[in-house]
N, C-alpha and C positions, 0 to 999 in steps of 0.2 A: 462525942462523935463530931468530925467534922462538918458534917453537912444537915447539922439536927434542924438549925433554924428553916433550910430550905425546906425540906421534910415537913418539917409541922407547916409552912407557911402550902406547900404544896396540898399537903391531908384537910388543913380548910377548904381552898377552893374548894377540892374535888370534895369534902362532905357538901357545900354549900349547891353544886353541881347536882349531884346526887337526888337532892329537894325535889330536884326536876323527872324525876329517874321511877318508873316501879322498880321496888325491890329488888323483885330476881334480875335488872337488868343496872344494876348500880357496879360502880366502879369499884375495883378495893382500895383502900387506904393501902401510904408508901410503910413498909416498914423493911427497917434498914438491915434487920436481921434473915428477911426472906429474898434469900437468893432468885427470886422469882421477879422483885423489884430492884432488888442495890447491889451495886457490883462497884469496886475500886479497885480491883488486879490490873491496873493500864502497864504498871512496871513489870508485869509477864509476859514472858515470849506471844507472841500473837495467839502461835495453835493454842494455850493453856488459857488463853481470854474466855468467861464463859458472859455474855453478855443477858441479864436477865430476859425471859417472856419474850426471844428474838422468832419464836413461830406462831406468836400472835399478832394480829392488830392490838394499835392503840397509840400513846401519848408517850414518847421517849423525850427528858431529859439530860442534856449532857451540863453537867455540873463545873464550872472551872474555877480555879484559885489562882493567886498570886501574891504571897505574902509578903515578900519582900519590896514592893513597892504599892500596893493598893489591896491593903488588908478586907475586901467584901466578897461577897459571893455573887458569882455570876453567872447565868445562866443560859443556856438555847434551846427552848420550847420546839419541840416537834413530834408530825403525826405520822402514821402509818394507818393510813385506811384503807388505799387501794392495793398494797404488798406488806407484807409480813414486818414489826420493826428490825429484825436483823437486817432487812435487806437494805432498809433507810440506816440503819447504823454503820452498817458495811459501806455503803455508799459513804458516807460523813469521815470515816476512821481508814476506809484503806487507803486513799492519798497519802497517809502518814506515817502510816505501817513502815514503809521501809528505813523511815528517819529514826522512828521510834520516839519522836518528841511529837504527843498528842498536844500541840498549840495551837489556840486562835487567836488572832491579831481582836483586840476591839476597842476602840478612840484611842487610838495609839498604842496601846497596853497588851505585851503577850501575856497570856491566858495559858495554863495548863490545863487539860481537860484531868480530873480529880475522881469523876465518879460519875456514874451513869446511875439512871432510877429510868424504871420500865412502870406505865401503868397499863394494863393491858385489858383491852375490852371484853367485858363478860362475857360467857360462853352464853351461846343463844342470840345475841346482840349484830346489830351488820357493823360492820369495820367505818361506819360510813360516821358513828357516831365519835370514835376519836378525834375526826374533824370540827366537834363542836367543843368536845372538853380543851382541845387545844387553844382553838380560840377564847374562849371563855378564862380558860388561864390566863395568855395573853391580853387578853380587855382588861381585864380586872387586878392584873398585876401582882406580886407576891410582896408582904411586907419584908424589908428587910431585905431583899433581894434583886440583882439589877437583873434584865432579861437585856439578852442584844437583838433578840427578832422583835417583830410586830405582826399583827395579823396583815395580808393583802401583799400584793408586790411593790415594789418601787419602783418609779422610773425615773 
């Protein structure tokens, strides 16, 4: 699978994350076969995009490639704590919707966006905690993989 190494580098954090967590309020592990986390249908008409866990809170991945000039994987860390992640993915993806080319520019390099992974904050849980697995991804970084955010603003 194309995006195994992000996957496993992701499913570390988030067990290491986890440490921190009682049980019933622990994050799940990404797995690429539950529609509920991994989605790569971007080459479907929009209406038939089904974007994993978009009526929860939580930590959305967008995953992008680009082979033919800069074979790695790269990434954009983002949370949904105060709105639903569909509505932070919506926001990210309809800009682009009518080109139909999911790109981002990053140190010069277009990016095709490849695959999206949904982690979605436990039932029970405040949406408020996505905000720290985000971060904590972000700090801590994924082997193997580049991210283009950081935690905080720039100015």
């Amino acid at each position: 699978m194309r995006f195994s190494l992000v996957i496993d580098a992701l499913n570390a954090r988030i067990f290491e994350f986890n440490a921190f967590l009682a049980s019933d309020h622990q994050f799940p592990l990404v797995r690429s076969e539950d529609n509920n986390s991994y989605f790569e249908g971007f080459a479907l008409p929009w209406n038939e995009q089904v974007w994993p866990s978009k009526e929860a809170f939580g930590v959305y991945v967008f995953c992008f490639a680009n082979y033919d000039t800069h074979p790695k994987h790269v990434i954009y860390v983002g949370k949904a704590s105060l709105q639903v992640m569909g509505h932070r993915m919506y926001a990210h993806l309809n800009p682009l919707r009518k080109s139909k080319l999911y790109q981002w520019s990053y140190q010069g390099t277009q990016y095709e966006l490849a695959a999206l992974i949904a982690i979605p904050v436990p039932a029970g849980s405040p949406g408020s905690v996505a905000a720290a697995l985000e971060e904590y991804i972000i700090t801590k970084g994924l082997n193997g993989v580049e991210l283009m955010n950081s935690t905080g603003r720039r100015k």
